[in-house]
Every structure is written in structure tokens, then in C-alpha cells.
C-alpha positions, -999 to 999 in steps of 0.1 A, spaced: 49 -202 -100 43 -226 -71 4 -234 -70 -6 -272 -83 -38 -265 -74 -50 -234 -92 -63 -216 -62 -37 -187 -63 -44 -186 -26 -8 -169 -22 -14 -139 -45 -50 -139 -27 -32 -131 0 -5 -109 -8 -38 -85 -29 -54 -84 6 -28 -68 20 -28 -31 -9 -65 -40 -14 -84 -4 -12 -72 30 -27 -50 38 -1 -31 13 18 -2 12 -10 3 50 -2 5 46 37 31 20 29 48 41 6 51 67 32 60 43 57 87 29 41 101 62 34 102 72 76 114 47 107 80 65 118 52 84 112 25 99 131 -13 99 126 -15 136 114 15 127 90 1 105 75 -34 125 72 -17 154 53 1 130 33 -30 117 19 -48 148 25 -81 131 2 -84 99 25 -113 106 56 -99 102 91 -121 69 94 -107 51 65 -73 60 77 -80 45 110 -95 12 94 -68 6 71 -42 14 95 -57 -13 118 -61 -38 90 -25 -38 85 -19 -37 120 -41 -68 124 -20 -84 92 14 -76 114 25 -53 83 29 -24 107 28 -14 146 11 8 164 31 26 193 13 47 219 38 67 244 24 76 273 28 119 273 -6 138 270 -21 142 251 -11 105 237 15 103 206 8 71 184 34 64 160 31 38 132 62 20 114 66 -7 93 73 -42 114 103 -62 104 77 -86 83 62 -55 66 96 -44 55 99 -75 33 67 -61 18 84 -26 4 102 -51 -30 68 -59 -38 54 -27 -35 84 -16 -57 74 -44 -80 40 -29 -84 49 2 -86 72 -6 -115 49 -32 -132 16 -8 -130 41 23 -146 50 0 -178 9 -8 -178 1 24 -180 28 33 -208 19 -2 -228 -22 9 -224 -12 42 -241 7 25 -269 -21 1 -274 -47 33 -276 -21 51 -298 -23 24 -323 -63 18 -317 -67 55 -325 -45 49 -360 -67 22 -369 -97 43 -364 -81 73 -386 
């Protein structure tokens, strides 16, 4: 781990980007499709408000993770995909993925043998 300095400003950044409780599933489905539409991703994440959607979409816009297309038919079609740049993202998301699965099996071990203690 590169960071003399203690400031962790890489990871800072890198948390930014899947900060909130839904921009790691708009990923996921992004990186499933070359691209997907508004109302695709709504029913995908049929939970998440059409504002929140918006915001985060534009957030990751903003961080050049993904790009917004808008094709001139009416009514409009936006489509959003993954840039280039946010494709390098989908190993860590992968790594997350993985890393946050073996949490959750390791916190159930360690309340298994919490609950044996107990008994």
C-alpha cells in the first residue's frame, strides 16, 4: 500500500465513487449491458426513488464513471453505459463483492462461536 503519508486519500477516493446504497447496484447492472435505459434501471432497483436515481446517475456522470447519451427521437431516449474509465472500475466492484461475501460468512462464524460461549 502506497500512502507515506497516512491520508488514504486514494481509497477516499475510490469510496466516493459506491458511496450510498445504490450506486454499486447501477454499476452492477451496467456492467452487465453495453446500455441501459432510465426505466431499466428503475425496475432493476425497483426500491430506489426516481430522484435518487437521477442524483447518483449524475454523480457518476460528473466522476466520468459513466455517460449519458440523449438521441434525438421523441419523446427523448437517454441511455447510460459505462465509460472506458468506469470499466476499469467493474474488478473492484468484483473485489467488493467478493471481499463483503467472505465478511458476511466470517461475521456468522464469529456470532456462531459468540453464541457457544454464551451457552
Amino acid at each position: 500500500m502506497d500512502n507515506s503519508n497516512g491520508t488514504c486519500t486514494g481509497a477516499y477516493s475510490t469510496i466516493d465513487i459506491v458511496t450510498g446504497k445504490w450506486k454499486p447496484r447501477i454499476l452492477y447492472r451496467l456492467a452487465q449491458s453495453e446500455s441501459v435505459r432510465f426505466n431499466e434501471l428503475k425496475r432493476f432497483i425497483p426500491e430506489i426513488t426516481q430522484k435518487m436515481l437521477t442524483s447518483h446517475l449524475r454523480e457518476l456522470e460528473n466522476h466520468d464513471i459513466i455517460l449519458r447519451e440523449i438521441y434525438p427521437e421523441v419523446p427523448p431516449r437517454v441511455e447510460y453505459s459505462l465509460t472506458e474509465y468506469g470499466r476499469s472500475f467493474i474488478p473492484i466492484l468484483d473485489s467488493l463483492q467478493q471481499w463483503g461475501t467472505n465478511h458476511l460468512s466470517h461475521l456468522e462464524q464469529v456470532n456462531h462461536q459468540q453464541e457457544k460461549k454464551i451457552n
